[in-house]
N, C-alpha and C positions, 0 to 999 in steps of 0.2 A: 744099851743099844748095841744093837749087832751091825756086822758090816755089811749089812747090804745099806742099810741107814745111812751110812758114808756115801757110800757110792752114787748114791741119791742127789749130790751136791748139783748143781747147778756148774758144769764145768766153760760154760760162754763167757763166763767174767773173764776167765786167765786168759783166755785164748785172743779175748779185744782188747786186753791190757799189752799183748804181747808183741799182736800185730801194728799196733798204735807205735809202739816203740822201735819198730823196725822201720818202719814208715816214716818216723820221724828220723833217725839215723841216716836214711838214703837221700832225706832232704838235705841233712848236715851238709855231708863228703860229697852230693850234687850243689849244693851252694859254695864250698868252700874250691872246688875243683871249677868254676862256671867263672871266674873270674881271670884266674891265668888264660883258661880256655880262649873268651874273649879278648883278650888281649896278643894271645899267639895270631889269631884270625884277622885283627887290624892290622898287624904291624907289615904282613906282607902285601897289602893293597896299596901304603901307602911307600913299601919299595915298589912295587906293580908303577906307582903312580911317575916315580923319580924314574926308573927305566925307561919307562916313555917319552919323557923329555928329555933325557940323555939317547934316548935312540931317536928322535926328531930332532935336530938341532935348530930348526925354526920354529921350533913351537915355543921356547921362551918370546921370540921377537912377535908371534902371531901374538900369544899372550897379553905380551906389553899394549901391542898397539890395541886389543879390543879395549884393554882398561882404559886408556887412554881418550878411544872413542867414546867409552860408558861415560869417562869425567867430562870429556865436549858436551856430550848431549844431557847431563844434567846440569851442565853450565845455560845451555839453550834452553831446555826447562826454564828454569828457575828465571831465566833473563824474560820468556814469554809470561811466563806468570805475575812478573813482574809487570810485563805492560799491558795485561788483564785490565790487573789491579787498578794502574793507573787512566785504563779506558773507562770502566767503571766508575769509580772517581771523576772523572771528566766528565760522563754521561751524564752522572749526579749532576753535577754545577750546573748542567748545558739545559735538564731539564728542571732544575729548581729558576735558573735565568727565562728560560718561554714562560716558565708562570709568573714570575715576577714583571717582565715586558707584555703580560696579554693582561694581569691587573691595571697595569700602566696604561694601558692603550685603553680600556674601560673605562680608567677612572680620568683620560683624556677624552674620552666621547662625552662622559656627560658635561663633563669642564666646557667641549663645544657649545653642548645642548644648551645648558645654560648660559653661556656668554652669546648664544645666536637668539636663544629665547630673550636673553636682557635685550637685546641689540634689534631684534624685530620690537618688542615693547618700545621700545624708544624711537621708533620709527612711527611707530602707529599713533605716536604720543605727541609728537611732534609733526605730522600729518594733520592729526586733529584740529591742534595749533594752527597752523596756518589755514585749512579751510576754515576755521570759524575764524578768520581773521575778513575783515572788510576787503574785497579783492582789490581793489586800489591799494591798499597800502600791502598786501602780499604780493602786487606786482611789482612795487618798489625794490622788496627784499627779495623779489628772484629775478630781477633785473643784473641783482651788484654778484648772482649764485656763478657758480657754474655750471655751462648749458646740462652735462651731462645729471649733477647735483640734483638741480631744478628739474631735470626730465625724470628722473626720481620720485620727487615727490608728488612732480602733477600725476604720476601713471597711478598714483596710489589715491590718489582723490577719486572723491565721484566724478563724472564727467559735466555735472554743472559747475563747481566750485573751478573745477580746472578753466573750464571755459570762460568764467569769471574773471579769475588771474592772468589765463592768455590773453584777453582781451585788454587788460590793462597794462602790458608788455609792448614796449617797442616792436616793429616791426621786422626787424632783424633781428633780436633775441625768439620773439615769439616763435620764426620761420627754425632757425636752428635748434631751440627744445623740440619742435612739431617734428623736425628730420630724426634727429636722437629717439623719442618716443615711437614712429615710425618705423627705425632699423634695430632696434632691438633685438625683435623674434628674427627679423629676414633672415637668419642662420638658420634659425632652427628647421628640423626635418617637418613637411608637412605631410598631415595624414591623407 
C-alpha cells in the first residue's frame, strides 16, 4: 500500500473522540467549581438579611408580633372549626330527632285513627242497642243517663226510635235532652 492509501482514513473518529473529552472536562471544573460558587452567593444575602434587622431596630419586635398574630389566628382557626364540626354534629342529631318525632306523630295519627274508628264502632254498637230496645224500657235507662250522654245517643238514632224514647221520658228530663240536642250546632258558623 502506498501512502496515499493512509491518508484515505476517515479522520472524524479522532476529532468526536477528542472533542467529547473536552466537553466533558469543562463539565468536571464547571461542576466542581458551581458548588463553592453557590455558596459564596447565599452567604451574603443572608448578612443582607441580618443587616436589615440590625439597621431597623423594630423589625424584630414587628416580627415577634406578626408571629404572634399568625399563632391567634390559627388558634381562632382551629377553635371555628372546631365548632363547625360540632354544628354539624348537632344538625345531625337535630335532623335524625324531625324524623324520628314526624314517625312518631304518624304512628300517633293512626293510633287516633283507630282508637276513634274503635270508639265510633262502639257508638254505633251501642246506638243500635238501644234503638232496638222497647222504648219504654230505653226510657227508663236514659232517665238514670246524663242529659248531655243521653242527647248523644238520641241525635244518633232515627228520628222515630228517638221519638219513642222521648216520649217515654219524664217531662223534665225529656225538655232538658230536647234543649242539649237543640244547642249543639247554635255555635256553629252558618252558611
Amino acid at each position: 500500500m502506498t501512502l496515499k492509501q493512509t491518508d484515505r482514513r476517515p479522520k472524524g473518529g479522532v476529532l468526536a473522540v477528542i472533542s467529547l473529552l473536552m466537553i466533558g472536562s469543562a463539565a468536571i471544573r464547571l461542576g466542581l467549581e458551581a458548588g463553592p460558587a453557590l455558596a459564596k452567593t447565599s452567604e451574603p444575602s443572608a448578612l443582607r438579611v441580618n443587616q436589615v434587622q440590625d439597621d431597623l431596630p423594630g423589625a424584630q419586635v414587628l416580627l415577634t408580633e406578626l408571629l404572634r398574630r399568625e399563632e391567634a389566628l390559627k388558634q381562632r382557626e382551629s377553635t371555628v372549626l372546631d365548632k363547625e364540626k360540632a354544628l354539624d354534629i348537632a344538625g345531625q342529631a337535630i335532623e335524625m330527632r324531625l324524623v324520628a318525632l314526624q314517625e312518631a306523630e304518624e304512628a300517633l295519627r293512626a293510633t287516633l285513627a283507630i282508637a276513634e274508628n274503635a270508639a265510633e264502632t262502639d257508638l254505633t254498637r251501642l246506638t243500635d242497642v238501644y234503638q232496638s230496645m222497647k222504648p219504654k224500657d230505653a226510657a227508663a235507662l236514659f232517665e238514670t243517663m246524663d242529659p248531655g250522654f243521653a242527647a248523644g245517643f238520641l241525635s244518633r238514632m232515627p228520628p222515630d226510635a228517638a221519638a219513642g224514647v222521648l216520649a217515654g221520658l219524664s217531662p223534665e228530663a225529656a225538655y232538658t235532652i230536647s234543649v242539649i240536642m237543640a244547642g249543639r250546632n247554635a255555635a256553629a258558623p252558618q252558611e
